[in-house]
C-alpha positions in Angstrom: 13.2 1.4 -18.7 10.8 -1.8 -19.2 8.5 -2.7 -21.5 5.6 -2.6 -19.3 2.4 -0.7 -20.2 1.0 2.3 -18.3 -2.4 3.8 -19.1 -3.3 7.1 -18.7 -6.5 9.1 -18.8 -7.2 11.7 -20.6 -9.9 14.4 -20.0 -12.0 13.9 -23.3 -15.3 16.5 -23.6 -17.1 15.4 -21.2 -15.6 12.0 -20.1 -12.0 10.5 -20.1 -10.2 8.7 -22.7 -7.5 5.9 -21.8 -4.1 5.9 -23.7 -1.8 3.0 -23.2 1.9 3.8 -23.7 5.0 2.1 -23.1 7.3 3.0 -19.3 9.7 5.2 -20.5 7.5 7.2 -22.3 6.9 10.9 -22.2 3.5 11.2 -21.2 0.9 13.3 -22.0 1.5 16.1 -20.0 5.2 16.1 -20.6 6.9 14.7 -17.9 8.6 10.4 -18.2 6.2 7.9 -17.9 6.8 5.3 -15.3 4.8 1.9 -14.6 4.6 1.3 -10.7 7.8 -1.0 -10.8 10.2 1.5 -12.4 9.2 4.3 -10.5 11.5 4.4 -7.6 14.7 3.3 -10.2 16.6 6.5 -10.2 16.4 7.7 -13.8 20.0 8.2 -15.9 20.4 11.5 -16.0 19.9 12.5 -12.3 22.8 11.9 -9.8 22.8 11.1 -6.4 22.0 14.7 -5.3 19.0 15.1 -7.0 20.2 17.5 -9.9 18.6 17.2 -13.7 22.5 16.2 -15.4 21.3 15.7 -18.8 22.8 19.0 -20.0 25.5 20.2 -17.3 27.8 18.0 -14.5 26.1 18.6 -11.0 28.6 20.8 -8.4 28.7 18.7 -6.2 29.2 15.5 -8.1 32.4 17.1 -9.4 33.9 16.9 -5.7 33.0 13.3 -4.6 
């Protein structure tokens, strides 16, 4: 990822906070943080079929 900043808010009580974090990130609710220019990059660990391959090879990569 870049280096770009992405902000994020926050429910706080009764208002919103804004945290600033690096793309890349994992963001406050758990899933990658992406600024607007990375987000249509496809990440590393999903392949061309759409399947999470951080932990296993995809199927169907495995006949290509």
């Amino acid at each position: 990822m870049c280096t770009n900043k992405v902000e994020q808010h926050v429910r706080s009580g009764y208002d919103y906070k804004t945290i600033v974090m690096t793309c890349g990130s994992t963001s406050v609710y758990g899933d990658e943080l992406r600024c607007d220019e990375c987000q249509d990059v496809r990440p590393w660990y999903i392949c061309e079929h759409g399947s999470d391959v951080s932990e296993y090879a995809c199927g169907m990569c495995e006949f290509d």
